[in-house]
N, C-alpha and C positions, 0 to 999 in steps of 0.2 A: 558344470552347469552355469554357474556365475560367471564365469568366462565368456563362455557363446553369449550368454545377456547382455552382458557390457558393449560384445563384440556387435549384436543386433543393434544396439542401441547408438554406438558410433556410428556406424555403418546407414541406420536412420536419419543422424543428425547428418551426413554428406548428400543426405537425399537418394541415397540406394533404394530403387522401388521394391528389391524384395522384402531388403529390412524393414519399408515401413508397412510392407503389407503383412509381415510376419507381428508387429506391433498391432496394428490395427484389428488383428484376425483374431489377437489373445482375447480381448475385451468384446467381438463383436459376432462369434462364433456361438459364446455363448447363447446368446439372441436368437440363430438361428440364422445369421446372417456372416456372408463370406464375402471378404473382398480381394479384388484383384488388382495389380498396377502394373503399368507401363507409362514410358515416355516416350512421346512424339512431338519431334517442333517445339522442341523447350517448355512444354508444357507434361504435366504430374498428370495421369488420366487413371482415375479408379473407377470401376466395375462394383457395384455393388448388388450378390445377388442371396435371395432369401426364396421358402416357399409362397408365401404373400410378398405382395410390391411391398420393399425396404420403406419405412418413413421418411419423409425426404427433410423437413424441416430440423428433424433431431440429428438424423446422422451429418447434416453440412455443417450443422455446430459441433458435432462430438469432432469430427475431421478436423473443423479450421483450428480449432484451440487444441488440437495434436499438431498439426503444423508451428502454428505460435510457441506451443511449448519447447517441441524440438529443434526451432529455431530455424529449421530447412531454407535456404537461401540460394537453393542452386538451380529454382525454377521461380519463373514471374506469376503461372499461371494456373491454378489446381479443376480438373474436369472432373465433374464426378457424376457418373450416371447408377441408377437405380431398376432392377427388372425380377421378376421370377426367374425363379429357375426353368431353363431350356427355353426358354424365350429368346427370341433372337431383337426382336426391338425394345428399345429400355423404355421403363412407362415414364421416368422423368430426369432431368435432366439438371445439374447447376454448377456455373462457373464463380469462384472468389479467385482474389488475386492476393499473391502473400507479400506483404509488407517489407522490405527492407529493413534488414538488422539493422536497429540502434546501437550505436555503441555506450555503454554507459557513462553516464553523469557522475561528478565526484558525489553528490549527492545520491545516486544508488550504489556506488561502491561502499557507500559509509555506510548504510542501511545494510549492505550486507556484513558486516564487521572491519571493513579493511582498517586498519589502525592507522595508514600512512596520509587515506583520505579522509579520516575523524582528526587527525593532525591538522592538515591543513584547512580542515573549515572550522577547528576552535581559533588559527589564528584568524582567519577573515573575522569572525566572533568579534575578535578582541582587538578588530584592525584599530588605529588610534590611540592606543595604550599602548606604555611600554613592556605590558608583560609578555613573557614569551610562557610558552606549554609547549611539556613532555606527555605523551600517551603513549599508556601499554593496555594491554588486555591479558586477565588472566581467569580463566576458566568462563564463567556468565559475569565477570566484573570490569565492570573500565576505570582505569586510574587515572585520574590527571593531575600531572605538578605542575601549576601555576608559580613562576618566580619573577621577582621584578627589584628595585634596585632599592623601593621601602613593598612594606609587605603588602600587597595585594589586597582590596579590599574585599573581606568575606563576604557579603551581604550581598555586591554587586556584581562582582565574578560568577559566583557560581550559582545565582537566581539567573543571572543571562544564562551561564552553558547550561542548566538543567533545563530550564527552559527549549532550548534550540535543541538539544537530547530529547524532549518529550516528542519535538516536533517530528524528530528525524525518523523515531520509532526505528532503533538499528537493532537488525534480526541478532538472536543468541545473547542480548545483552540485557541482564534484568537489573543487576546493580551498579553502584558510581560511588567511586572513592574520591575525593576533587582534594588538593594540598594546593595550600599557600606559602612561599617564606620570601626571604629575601636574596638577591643574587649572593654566592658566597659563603650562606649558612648552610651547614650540614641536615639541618634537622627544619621540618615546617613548624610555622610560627602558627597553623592553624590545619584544622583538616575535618571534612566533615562525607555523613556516609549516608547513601539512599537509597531508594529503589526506584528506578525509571519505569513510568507510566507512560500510555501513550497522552498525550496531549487530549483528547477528547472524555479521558479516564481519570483526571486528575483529578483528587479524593482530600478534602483539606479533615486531615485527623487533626483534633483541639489541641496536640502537641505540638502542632505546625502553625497555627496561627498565631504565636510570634513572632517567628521567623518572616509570615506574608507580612504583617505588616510591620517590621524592621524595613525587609525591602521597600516597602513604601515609601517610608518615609526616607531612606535612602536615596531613592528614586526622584522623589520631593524635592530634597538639597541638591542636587545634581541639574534638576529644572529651575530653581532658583537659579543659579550661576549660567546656563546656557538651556534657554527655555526650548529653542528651537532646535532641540536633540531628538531626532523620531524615535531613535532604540529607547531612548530611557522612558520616551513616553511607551512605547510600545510593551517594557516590560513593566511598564507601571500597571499597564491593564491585565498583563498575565495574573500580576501578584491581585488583583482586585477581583479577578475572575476566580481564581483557588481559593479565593473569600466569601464566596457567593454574591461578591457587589457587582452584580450584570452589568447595569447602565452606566455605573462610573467607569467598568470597565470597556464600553463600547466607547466611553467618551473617551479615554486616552487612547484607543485604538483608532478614533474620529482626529483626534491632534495630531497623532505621530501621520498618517495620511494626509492630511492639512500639509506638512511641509515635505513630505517624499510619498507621492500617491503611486509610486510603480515600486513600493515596498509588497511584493507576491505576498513575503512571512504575515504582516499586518493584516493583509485581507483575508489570508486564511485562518489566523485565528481567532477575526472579528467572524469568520462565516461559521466556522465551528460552535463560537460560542453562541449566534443566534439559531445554528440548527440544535447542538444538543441541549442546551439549557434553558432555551426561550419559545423555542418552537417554530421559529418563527423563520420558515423556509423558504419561504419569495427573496427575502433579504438576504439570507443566506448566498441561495443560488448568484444574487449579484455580487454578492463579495467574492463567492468562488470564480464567477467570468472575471471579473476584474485579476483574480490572481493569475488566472490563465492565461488573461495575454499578455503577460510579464514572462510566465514559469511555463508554458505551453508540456511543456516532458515531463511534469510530476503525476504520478501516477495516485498517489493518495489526494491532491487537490481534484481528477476525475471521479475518485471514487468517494468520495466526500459529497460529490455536488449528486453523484448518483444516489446516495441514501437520501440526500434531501428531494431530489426528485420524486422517489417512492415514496416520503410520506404525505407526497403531494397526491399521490397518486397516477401520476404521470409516468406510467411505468415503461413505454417504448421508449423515452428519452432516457430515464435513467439506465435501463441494457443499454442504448449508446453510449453513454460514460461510461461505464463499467467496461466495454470493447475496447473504448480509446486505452483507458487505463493500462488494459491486460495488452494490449500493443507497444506499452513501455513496460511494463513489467509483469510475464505472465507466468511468474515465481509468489505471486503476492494471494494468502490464501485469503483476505480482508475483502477482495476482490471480489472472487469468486462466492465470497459470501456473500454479499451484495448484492452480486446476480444473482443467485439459488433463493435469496428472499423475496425477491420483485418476480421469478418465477412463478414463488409461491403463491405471492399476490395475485398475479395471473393467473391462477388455477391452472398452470399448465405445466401437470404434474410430471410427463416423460423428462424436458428439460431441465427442472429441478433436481429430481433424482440423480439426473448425468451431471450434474453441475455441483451436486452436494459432493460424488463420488471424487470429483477430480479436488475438491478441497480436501477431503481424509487423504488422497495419494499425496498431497505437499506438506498437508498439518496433521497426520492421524493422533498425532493427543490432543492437542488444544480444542478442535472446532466440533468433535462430538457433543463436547459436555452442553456448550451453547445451544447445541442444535435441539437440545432435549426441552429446553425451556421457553424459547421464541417464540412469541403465541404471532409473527407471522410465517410460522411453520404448521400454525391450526388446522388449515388449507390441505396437507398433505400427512400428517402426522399419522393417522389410522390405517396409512398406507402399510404392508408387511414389509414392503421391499426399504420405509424410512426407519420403520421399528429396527431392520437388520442393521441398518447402516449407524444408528446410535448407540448400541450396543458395546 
């Protein structure tokens, strides 16, 4: 039986109209609704028939983010009509067009573990330095030996890579081993152990607040001797932000932009921090466009600008960020959560529910627990069909 599944599911992803209507029919049977498919003229053509006319608004979204997921690339153009049974003319009608595969960025290969492309973006990290890094990964842990020809310095190596790890948020990876020594020595002259947060979640516990501001003033000496350094300004404001000092923190993040303003990283964590710590979303949203027209392919800068969207209440713009997003990455369940909230906001409980569903199918531990407390899930919570689904 897992066989034939695998085999349907290959066989979907080549764009086989039986496999995807044998996919689509699991999930849409239950409804009460059958679908059918053929190709004509390079073009995917589904049938969609139910005893009541099919919904038309909910199944072109359940469809297009089946397409996106299974990546199908071997038609331009997806038809999908909707009718009663024994009906010969369909009551509605709608055409999407499917997007051309992206190929991945080393920055979503990192995000998804690759060890080879977390190598090579700690050495960009560390371009300008003589230090070179080793990366392994073992189990949910990432190691990095930092070496160099005197020892590395602790405070500023690894407040930069943990810093650039919060940002990256790379799937499977909760912990970080970081080692320093000197080229030649067996043994590291320093090593220190954490747990990677994402960047929006970073939590300063009172055993930590040495460490931030060691970094500081780290950071401090290093502007002293080359003022017009953007990274060091840049992680001046990390470490001022895990501090709760906002506005110092905007202002090193307003310096390091001052002398490299197409720095994407700077404006997304000046956006971050004015959306989740300050409220303050208009600003936000401008620092997120600014980062985009540098980094145009990151998918957490669209889904970033899409939560600040909603708590503007702006909620047809933030579903388009949230789409752009899941059209570079529609692996990411942050996403989808996103859209399932601004759903919710929308009191438009069919596509919430189908959009909560497809986050349990990519994250069934993580995103239940959350779902349970969200009071922008208020909206839908008394529903039986959300009570199932948090369970």
């Amino acid at each position: 039986m897992a066989e034939s599944q695998a085999s349907i599911l290959e066989n979907a992803k080549r764009g086989e109209p039986q496999a995807i209507a044998a996919l689509l029919n699991r999930n849409l049977q239950a409804k009460g609704i059958t679908a059918k498919t053929s190709v004509n003229n390079g073009c995917f053509w589904i049938m969609l028939e139910a005893a009541k006319t099919p919904p038309q608004k909910q199944l072109v979204e359940f469809i297009r983010q089946a397409f996106t997921k299974l990546e199908v690339d071997a038609y331009q153009t997806v038809k999908i009509y909707g009718k009663c049974l024994n009906e010969e003319i369909p009551d509605w009608h709608e055409d999407f067009t499917i997007a051309p595969k992206v190929s991945l960025s080393l920055e979503q290969m990192a995000k998804q573990g690759d060890v080879q492309a977390i190598t090579t973006l700690i050495k960009q990290w560390l371009n300008g330095s003589d230090v070179t890094a080793k990366v392994s990964k073992k189990d949910d842990c990432l190691l990095i030996m930092l070496a160099s020809v005197e020892v590395p310095d602790q405070q500023q190596m690894s407040t930069k890579i943990q810093t650039e790890l919060w940002k990256l948020e790379i799937e499977s990876v909760t912990k970080l081993k970081i080692y320093g020594k000197q080229i030649g020595q067996e043994f590291p002259d320093w090593h220190i152990e954490t747990e990677i947060n994402k960047v929006e979640e970073v939590v300063v516990e009172n055993n930590n607040t040495l460490f931030y501001e060691e970094a500081i003033a780290s950071y401090d000496r290093a502007l002293q001797i080359n003022p017009t350094d953007s990274e060091s300004w840049n992680f001046r404001g990390v470490a001022l932000r895990c501090l709760g000092r906002n506005e110092e923190a905007i202002a090193s993040y307003d310096r390091a932009l001052e002398i490299n303003p197409d720095d994407s990283h700077v404006w997304f964590s000046r956006g971050i921090l004015l959306s989740d710590d300050l409220g303050r979303y208009e600003e936000a949203i401008v620092s997120y466009d600014n980062a985009l027209k540098v980094e145009s392919e990151n998918d957490e800068l669209w889904k970033s600008r899409s939560v600040a969207l909603r708590k503007l209440g702006r909620y047809e713009e933030a579903l388009t960020s949230c789409e752009k997003a899941l059209q570079i990455n529609p692996e990411n369940p942050r996403i989808y959560y996103s859209k399932a909230l601004t759903y919710s906001l929308k009191n438009d409980l069919e596509l919430a529910l189908e959009t909560l569903q497809q986050i349990i199918q990519i994250d069934p531990e993580g995103c239940p627990e959350v779902m349970k407390t969200h009071p922008d899930f208020d909206n839908i919570r008394s529903d039986p069909r959300f009570q199932e689904l948090i369970q």
